[in-house]
SEMAR-883786 format. One record per residue (C-alpha): y, x, z; residue in three letters. Coordinates in steps of 0.2 Angstrom, whole numbers, plus 5000, padded with zeros to 4 digits. Layout:
N
YXZala...
//
This chain:
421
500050005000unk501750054997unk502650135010unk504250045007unk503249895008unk502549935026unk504349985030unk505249805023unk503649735034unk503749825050unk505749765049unk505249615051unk504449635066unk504949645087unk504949825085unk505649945077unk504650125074unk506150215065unk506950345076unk509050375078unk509950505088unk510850345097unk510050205108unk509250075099unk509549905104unk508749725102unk509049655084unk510249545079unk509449345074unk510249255063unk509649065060unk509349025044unk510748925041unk511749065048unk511249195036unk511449065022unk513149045027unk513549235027unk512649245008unk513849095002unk515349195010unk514949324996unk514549214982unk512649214981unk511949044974unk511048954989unk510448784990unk511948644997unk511948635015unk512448545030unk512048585048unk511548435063unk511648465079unk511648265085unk513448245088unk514348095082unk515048185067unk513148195060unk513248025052unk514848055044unk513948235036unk512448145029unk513448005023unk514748115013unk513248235007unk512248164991unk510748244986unk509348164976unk508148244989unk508448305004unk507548455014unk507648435033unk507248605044unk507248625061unk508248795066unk507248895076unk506749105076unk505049075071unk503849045056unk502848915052unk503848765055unk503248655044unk501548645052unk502148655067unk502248505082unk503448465092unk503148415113unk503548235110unk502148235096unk503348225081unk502548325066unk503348465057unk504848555058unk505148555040unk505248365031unk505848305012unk506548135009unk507648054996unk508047915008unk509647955017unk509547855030unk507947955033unk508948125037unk509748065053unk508148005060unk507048155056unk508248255064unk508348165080unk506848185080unk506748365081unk508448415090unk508148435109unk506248435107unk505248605109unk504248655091unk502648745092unk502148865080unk500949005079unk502349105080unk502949035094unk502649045115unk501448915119unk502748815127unk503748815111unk505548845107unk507048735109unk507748645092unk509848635094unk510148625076unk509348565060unk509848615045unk509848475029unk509748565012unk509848494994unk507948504988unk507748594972unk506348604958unk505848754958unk504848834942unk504749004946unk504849114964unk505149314963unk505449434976unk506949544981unk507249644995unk508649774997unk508049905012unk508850055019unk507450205016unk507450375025unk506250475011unk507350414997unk509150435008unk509850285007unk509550095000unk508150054989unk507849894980unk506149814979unk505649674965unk504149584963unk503749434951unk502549354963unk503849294975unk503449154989unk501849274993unk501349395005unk502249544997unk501049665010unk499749585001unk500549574982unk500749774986unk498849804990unk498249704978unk499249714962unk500249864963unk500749874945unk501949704951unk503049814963unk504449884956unk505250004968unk507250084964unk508350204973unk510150134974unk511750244974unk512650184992unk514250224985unk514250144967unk514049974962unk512249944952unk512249984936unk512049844921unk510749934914unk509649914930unk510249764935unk509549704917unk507849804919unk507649724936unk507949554929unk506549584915unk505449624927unk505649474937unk505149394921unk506649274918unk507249224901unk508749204893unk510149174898unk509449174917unk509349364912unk511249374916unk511049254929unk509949344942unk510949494936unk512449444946unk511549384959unk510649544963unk512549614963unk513149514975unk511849534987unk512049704984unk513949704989unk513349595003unk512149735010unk513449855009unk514849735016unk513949695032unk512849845036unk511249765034unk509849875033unk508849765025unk509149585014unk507449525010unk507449364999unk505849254995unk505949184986unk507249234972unk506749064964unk507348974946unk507548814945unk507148674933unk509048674929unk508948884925unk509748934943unk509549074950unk509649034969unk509149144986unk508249004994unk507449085009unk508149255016unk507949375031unk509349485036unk509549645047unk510849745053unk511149915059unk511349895077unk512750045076unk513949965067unk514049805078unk515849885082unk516249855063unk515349685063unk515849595078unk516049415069unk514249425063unk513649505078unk514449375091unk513249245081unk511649325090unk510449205098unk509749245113unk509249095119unk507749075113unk506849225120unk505049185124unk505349305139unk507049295149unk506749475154unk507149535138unk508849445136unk509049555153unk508449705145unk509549705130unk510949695140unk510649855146unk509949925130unk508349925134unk506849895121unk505649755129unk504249675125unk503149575135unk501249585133unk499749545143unk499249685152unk499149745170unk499949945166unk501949935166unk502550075155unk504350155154unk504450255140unk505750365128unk505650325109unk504750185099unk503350295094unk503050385110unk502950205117unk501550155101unk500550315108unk500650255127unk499850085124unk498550175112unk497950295125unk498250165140unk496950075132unk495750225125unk495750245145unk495150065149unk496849995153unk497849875147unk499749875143unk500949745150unk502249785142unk503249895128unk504949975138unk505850085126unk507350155136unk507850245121unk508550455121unk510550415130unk509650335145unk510550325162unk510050315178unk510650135181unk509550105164unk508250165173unk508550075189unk508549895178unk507149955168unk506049965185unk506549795190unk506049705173unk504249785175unk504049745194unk504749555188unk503049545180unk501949475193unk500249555181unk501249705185unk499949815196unk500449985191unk501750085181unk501750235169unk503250335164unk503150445150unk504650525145unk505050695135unk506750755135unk507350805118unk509050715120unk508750625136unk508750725154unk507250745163unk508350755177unk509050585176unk507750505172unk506750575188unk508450535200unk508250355191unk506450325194unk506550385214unk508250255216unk507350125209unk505550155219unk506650155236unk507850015231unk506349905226unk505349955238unk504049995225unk502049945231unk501249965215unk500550155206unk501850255199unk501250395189unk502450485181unk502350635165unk503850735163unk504050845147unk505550945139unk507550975145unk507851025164unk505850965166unk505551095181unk507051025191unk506450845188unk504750885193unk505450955211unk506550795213unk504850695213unk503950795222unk505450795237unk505750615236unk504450585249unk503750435238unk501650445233unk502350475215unk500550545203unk501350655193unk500350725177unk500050865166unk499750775148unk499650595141unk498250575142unk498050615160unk499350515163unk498350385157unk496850425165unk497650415182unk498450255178unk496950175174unk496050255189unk497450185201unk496950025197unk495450045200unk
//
């Protein structure tokens, strides 16, 4: 499989494996009515569209809004709405209807209800809003995805003509219908490969021209808004030879939030599955539940990966991914100990930190401030590696706490395990 593809993939998910010098945060969610909005604003063809949130100005929307068919979405961060169920036993969070009157009462139905998914927590998530769009014919669904990439320096853009698919899947199985191009960050794309990209999209004609300018625009958009990634499936044409962007997944570079504060301040946190990490990200912390009984604390998305591995090539069982990130604090450390001890599966901790950028030091003042601030009951093993190591070792060792230090990783691991035990 491509390795841009695993990368537009893993983008998608909770976590991020690229590395930066500077502290990753939580990534931005935009609903999908929200990110369709920010395309309109820059001229890419979308489908008509109208937000409910059952207020009184609802019926006065749908009245003034005429569409021949109508889809109705619940707005949630989750896939699989449209088989989904809400807690009041409504079915689907995603309904067409060409009956006006319909629109109103589907979405009653769905806002202040919780839809389950299989992307979901079990108790579901919380519908605020429902997005009604004008339905469209669609004939044809392509793929486009614009993606910052570090081997090629910069943004590459990715087209398939099997859009409205699994593009892992398009990737493993049918290569040859990947087209992957390097894209100059400081200069418009050119006509030429706008066209060539077009052709390879296999529309026709005068829709040539049109998916043409589209691919522009979201191109400026990228650029415009520091996304690191604008992934649309499908890039669809319609029975009327549109060219419209009707699903699309945006991310932003969490380091220019300081240039995008309008698009930044439309962040949902809400719907968290786990209130802890809404707390973490306020800290700028990396948090992940899972549903293990080993707490880790660790420095860097993949030294975090490797932790769980060998946690569990031990016997044990992560309960969490806590990536503090290499500008770490002490007071970073401090909360980062109370989200783990929140977690009542919580029955023992490991820290694994190597100090390229971050302190060793701090990070061993952190971990004894929060053991004897929390009163900590639970098995803390703890491995060091890298800047002012030696110094952070004899902080632990003076604290006066039954802190199990280790050599390696896999000794910490092992001890972990074995405390539980």
């Amino acid at each position: 499989m491509s390795l841009l593809i695993k990368a537009s993939a893993v983008s998608r998910q909770i976590i991020s494996k690229s590395t930066h010098l500077q502290q990753q945060v939580r990534h931005l969610n935009l609903l999908e009515f929200q990110s369709k909005d920010l395309l309109q604003k820059y001229g890419v063809a979308i489908q008509q569209f109208k937000v409910l949130d059952n207020s009184k100005a609802d019926a006065e929307l749908v009245k003034k809004f005429d569409c021949p068919e109508y889809v109705v979405k619940a707005q949630i961060l989750a896939g699989g709405r449209g088989k989904g169920t809400f807690d009041n036993g409504f079915k689907g969070g995603v309904h067409i209807t060409s009956n006006k009157s319909e629109v109103l009462s589907l979405s009653q139905q769905m806002i202040g209800n919780r839809l389950i998914t299989k992307q979901t927590p079990k108790s579901g998530i919380l519908v605020n809003k429902v997005m009604v769009a004008r339905s469209v014919n669609i004939t044809r669904e392509t793929y486009l995805c614009i993606l910052l990439d570090r081997e090629h320096n910069g943004p590459v853009l990715i087209a398939s003509p099997a859009g409205g698919m699994d593009i892992e899947a398009v990737a493993e199985e049918t290569p040859e219908k990947i087209l992957t191009i390097p894209l100059d960050i400081g200069k418009p794309i050119s006509e030429s490969t706008l066209i060539k990209v077009a052709k390879f999209l296999e529309f026709k004609g005068d829709a040539i021209k049109r998916c043409a300018d589209e691919i522009q625009k979201l191109y400026t958009l990228f650029k415009s808004v520091d996304a690191v990634q604008i992934e649309i499936n499908p890039l669809a044409e319609t029975d009327k030879g549109e060219v419209i962007s009707v699903d699309a997944k945006l991310n932003f570079d969490d380091n220019a939030q300081f240039r995008q504060k309008d698009i930044f301040d439309l962040d949902i946190t809400e719907e968290e599955s786990d209130p802890r990490e809404v707390e973490a990200s306020k800290y700028n912390l990396n948090y992940v539940a899972m549903d293990g009984n080993i707490g880790c604390l660790v420095n860097g998305a993949g030294l975090a990966m490797a932790t769980m591995d060998i946690i569990k090539l031990n016997g044990g069982e992560p309960a969490n991914f806590l990536d503090v990130g290499g500008g770490v604090k002490e007071d970073q450390v401090a909360k980062a100990f109370e989200i783990l001890t929140a977690d009542p599966k919580v029955k023992g901790i490991l820290v694994n930190v190597f100090g390229g950028i971050v302190n060793c030091a701090t990070i061993a003042n952190g971990i004894v401030a929060a053991s004897k601030k929390l009163k900590l009951s639970v098995p803390l093993v703890v491995r060091l590696e890298g800047t002012n190591v030696t110094k952070a070792r004899e902080i632990l060792k003076n604290s006066g706490l039954p802190i199990q230090t280790a050599a390696d990783l896999d000794d910490a691991a092992h001890k972990a395990v074995a405390a539980l035990n």
